[in-house]
N, C-alpha and C positions, 0 to 999 in steps of 0.2 A: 059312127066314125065316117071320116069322109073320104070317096072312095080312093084306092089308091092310084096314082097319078100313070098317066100314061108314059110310054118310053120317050128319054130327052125331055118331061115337063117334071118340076118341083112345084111344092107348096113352100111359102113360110107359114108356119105356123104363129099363133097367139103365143104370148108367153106365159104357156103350158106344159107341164113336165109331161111326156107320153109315155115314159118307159125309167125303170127302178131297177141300178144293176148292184144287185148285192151281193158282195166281193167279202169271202169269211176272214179274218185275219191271223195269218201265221199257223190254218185252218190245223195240220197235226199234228203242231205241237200242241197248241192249245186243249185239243181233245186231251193228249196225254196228261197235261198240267189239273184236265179236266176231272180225270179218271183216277189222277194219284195227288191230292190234297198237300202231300209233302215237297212237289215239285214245282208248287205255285211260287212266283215271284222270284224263280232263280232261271238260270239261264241253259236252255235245254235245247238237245238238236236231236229229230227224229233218224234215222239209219240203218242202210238196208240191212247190214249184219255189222257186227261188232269187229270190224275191221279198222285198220289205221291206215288204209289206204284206199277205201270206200271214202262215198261222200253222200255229203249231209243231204238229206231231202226236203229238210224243211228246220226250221230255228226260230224259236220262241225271242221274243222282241227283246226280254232281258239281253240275248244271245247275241242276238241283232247287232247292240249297244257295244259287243268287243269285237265286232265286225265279220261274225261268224253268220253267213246267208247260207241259204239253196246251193250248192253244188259246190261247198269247200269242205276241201280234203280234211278227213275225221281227226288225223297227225296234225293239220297244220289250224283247224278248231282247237285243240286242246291245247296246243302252244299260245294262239291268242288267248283262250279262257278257259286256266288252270281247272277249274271248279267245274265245267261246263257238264252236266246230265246228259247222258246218251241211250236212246230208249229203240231199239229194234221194232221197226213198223208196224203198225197191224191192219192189214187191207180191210178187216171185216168191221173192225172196232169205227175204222175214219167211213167205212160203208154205212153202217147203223148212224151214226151221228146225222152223217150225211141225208139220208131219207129222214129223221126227227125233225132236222130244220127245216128240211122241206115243207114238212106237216105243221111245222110251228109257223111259215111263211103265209104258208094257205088261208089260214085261220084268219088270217088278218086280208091276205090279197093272194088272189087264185097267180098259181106260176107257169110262166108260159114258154118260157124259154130254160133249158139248164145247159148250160157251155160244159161245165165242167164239173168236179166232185164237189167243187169251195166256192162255185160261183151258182146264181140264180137270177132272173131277172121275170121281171113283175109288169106287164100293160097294163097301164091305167085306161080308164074309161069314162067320160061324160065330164062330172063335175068334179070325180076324184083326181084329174087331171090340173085344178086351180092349183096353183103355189101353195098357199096354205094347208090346201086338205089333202095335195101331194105330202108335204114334210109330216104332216100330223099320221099318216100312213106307215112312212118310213119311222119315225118314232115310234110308233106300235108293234112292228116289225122287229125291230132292236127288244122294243120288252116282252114280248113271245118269246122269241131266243132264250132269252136270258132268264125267263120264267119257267117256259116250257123242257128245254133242254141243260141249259148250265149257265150259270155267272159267269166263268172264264171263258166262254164263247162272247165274241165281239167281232163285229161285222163293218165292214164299208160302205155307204149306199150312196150311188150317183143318180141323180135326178137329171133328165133332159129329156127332151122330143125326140128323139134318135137311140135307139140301141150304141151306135157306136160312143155317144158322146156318154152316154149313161156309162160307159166301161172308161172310159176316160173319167169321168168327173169321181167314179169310184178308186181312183189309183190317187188321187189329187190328194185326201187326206187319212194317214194311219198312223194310231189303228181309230176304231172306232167312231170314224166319219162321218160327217152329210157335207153332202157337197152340189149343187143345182147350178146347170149351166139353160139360163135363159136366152132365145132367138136373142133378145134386144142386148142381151151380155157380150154376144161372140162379133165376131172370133177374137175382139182384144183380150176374153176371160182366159183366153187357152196362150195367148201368146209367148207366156215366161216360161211355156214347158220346152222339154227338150225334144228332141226329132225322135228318139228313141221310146217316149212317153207315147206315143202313137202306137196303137195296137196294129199290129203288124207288120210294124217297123222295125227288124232288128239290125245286127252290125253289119250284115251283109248289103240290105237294102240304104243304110244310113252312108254305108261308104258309097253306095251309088249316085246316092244323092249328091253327096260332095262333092264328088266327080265333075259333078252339074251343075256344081257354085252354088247349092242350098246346104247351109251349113246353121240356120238357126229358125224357128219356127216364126219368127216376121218373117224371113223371106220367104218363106215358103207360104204364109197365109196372104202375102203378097201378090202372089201371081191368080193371070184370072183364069176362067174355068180353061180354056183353050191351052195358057201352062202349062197346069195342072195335067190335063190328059198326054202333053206332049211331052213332059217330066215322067210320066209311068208310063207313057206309049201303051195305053189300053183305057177302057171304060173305068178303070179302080181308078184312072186320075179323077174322071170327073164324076165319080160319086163320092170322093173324100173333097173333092172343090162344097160341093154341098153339106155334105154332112158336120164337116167343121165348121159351118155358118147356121147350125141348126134346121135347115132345111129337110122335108121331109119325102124322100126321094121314091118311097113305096119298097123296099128291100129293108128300110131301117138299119143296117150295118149290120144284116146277120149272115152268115156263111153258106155258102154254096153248097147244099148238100149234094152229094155224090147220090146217082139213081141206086144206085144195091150194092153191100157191102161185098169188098173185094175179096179180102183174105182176114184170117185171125188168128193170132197162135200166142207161142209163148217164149220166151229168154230169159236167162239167169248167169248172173256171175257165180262161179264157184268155189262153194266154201274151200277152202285149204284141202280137206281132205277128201275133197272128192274130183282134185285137180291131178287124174289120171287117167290112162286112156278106161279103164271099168269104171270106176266113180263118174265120169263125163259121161259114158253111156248110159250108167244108169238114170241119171240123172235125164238126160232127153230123150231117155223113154217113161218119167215123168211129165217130162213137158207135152209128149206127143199124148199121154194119158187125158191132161188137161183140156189139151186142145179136142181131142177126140169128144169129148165130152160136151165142150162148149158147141161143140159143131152139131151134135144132135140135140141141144138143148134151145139152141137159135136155129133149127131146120134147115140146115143146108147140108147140103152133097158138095165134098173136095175133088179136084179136079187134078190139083197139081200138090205138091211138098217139096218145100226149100229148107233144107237144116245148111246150117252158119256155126263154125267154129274157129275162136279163137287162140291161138298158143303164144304163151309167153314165153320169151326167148332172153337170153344171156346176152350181154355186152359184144360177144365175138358174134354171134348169131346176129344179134341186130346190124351187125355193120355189113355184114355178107349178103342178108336177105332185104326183100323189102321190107322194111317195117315201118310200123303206126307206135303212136304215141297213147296210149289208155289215160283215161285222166287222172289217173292215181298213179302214172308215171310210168305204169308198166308199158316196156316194148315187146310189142309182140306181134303175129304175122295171121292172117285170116284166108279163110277157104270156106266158099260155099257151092252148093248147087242143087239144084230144082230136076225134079222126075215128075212126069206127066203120067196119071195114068185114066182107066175109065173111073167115072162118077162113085165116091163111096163115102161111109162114113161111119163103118163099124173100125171097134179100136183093130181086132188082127190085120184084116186088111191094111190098114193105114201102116202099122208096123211092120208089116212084111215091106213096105215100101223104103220106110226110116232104115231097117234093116240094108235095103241094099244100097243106100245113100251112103251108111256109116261104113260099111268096104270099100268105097272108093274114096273115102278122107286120107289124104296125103297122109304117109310113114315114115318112121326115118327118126334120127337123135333131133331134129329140128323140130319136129310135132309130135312129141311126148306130155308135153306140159298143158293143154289145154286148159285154161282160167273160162273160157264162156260158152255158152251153147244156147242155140235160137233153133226153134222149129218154128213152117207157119205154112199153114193151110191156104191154096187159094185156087183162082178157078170156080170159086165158090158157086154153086146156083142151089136154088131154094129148093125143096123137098115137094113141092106143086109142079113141079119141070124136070123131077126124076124120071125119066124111063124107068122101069123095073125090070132087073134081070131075069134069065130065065133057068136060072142054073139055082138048086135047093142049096147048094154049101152057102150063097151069099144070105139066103134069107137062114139059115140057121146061126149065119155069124149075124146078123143084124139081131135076131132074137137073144142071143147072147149076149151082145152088147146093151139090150134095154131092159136085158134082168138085172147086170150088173147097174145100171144107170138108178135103176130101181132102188135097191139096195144103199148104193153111196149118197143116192138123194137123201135118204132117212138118217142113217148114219156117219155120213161123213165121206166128204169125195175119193179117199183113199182105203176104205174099208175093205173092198174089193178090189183086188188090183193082176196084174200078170206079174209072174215071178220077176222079171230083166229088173225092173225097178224098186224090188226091194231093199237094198240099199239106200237108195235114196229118197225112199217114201217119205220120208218127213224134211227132205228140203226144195230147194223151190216154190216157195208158198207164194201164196198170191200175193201179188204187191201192189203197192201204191199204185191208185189210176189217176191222172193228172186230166185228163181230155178224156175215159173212156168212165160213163156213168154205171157203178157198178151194180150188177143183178143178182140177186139170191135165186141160186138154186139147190132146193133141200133146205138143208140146216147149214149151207156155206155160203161166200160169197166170193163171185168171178168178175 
């Protein structure tokens, strides 16, 4: 490969595809259609719980077809599509799938990038980079899939010299795509798409641009690099000047990794019957269980704890207080707040913390109803940059936290648990991860 370019210089490249972004289609439903033979060929939408005021996470292309997408209300899916199949998500199910295809990928082309749970992307190298022995790749690719894993799995594949453009040419067509955007094609190949079609471009950014008198992707492939950087007022003008021109800028459109992860935790909306001030506790001392757990299973020591809850409020309460809009229409009023304390990451500790966080949660007929609850770890530093304390109660609580870790590894993350959340032991499950690549630990998956 040729080396990567120094700061302020591009290459064009040959008309060569250097990167394969495969884009899984309508990725949890299709598992489910996968997994239950009777649900093939009708019209299905994944969802968190079996709510009529929850919303869809994901809809099978039947679904699609009566205008049922990703984030419409489960009430106002079933009004479009009487018939519509409604299947409660399974984190670990779209996990397992998720790693097969990866391994089915492999087989055919080593994976070097993974953005997300549904997405994967593939560097070509030497000669597999030609046009022809690029597609003949992504063809093999598709029948791995579809060999190795399942028929109802169908995939996207964008071909291009750039990671960015290979995410673009994979959105270009579904389902079951190839799509190749060559140097000598652009930027007129990209020109009919919308401003929105731009990965990273959502409604926030698209109104800015308007703002700015770019209202359709000629004008905007129009302007030259200087533009371009003085339109985003930063470096991301003038690596999207290049990148939309197939240019290969030595970043190839992939994301800024953050040096060490910050914080991590957990939220949940709450089932009906656990939308009280005990069931809401219970329940985020589940999540803080979670979290506790993730924390010593990724090595790190918490620093800080921020618990988030939400209460949903009445017509007269709404107009009184400040209130938000929830997307299933509930109004309701939020309160959070963060405690600092020293380095830890056994569960008592941590709970003794949550503990005194959930006594200063506003009281009163206005915060009775609590619908959500968020915990999340942060402060975070790695278990190599622990000091260790010097007092015996903390290492007997750390040894008791990794007999129990012990234990739920084998049998199951909740086998062992503290009384406060028995109640709610069995809700809160892991949920769908859109952006976070999910990791088995034990016999489950976070």
């Amino acid at each position: 490969m040729t080396a990567a370019p120094q700061s302020g210089e591009f290459r064009t490249p040959e008309d060569r595809f250097v990167f394969l972004h495969i884009d899984l289609n309508s990725f949890f439903a299709s598992v489910e259609q996968q997994l239950h033979p009777e649900y093939r060929n009708r019209p299905l939408a994944v969802v968190p719980t079996n709510s009529d005021t929850t919303a869809c996470i994901a809809a099978s292309y039947e679904a699609k077809a009566f205008g049922v997408k990703t984030g419409t209300i489960v009430g106002e899916a079933k009004q479009k599509c009487p018939g519509i199949v409604l299947v409660e998500g399974s984190h670990t199910e779209y996990a397992k799938f998720s790693h097969a295809i990866a391994e089915a990928v492999e087989r055919v082309c080593p994976v070097s990038h993974t953005p997300s749970i549904d997405e994967m992307v593939c560097q070509l190298m030497g000669r597999e980079q030609l046009p022809e022995n690029a597609r003949r790749i992504a063809y093999d690719i598709k029948q791995a899939i579809y060999q190795d894993v399942g028929e109802v799995l169908r995939c996207s594949i964008g071909m291009a010299p750039n990671r960015y453009l290979a995410k673009i040419a994979s959105d270009m067509q579904k389902p079951d795509g190839l799509i190749g955007l060559l140097p000598s094609q652009l930027p007129r190949a990209i020109a009919h798409l919308d401003l929105r079609d731009l990965p990273g471009v959502g409604a926030r950014t698209e109104a800015r641009l308007n703002a700015q008198g770019i209202h359709t992707m000629p004008q905007l492939l129009a302007l030259d690099r200087q533009g371009m950087h003085k339109l985003w007022d930063s470096v991301w003008g003038d690596r999207l000047y290049h990148w939309l021109r197939g240019h290969v800028t030595g970043d190839d459109g992939a994301p800024v990794p953050s040096e060490i992860q910050k914080s991590l935790g957990h939220s949940h909306v709450l089932a009906p019957e656990h939308r009280t001030i005990p069931g809401s506790w219970a329940v985020a001392h589940k999540l803080l269980h979670k979290a506790a757990m993730r924390l010593r299973m990724e090595k790190f020591y918490a620093g800080s704890m921020a618990l988030h809850i939400r209460f949903a409020l009445n017509r007269e309460q709404a107009e009184r207080l400040r209130s938000k809009q929830h997307f299933s229409g509930l109004k309701h009023t939020g309160w959070g707040m963060e405690a600092r304390f020293p380095d830890a990451q056994d569960t008592l500790t941590l709970l003794e913390v949550l503990q005194k966080l959930w006594q200063k949660r506003p009281q009163g007929p206005d915060f009775e109803k609590p619908f959500f609850v968020g915990v999340t770890l942060g402060r975070l530093l790695p278990e190599s940059h622990h000091n260790p304390g010097l007092f015996a109660d903390q290492d007997r609580r750390s040894q008791l936290s990794s007999a129990i870790d012990q234990i739920n590894l084998k049998h199951g993350h909740t086998t062992v648990h503290l009384a406060g959340m028995m109640s709610a032991r069995d809700s809160a499950p892991t949920r769908i991860a859109f952006t976070q690549i999910p990791v088995q630990y034990g016999s489950e998956w976070m």
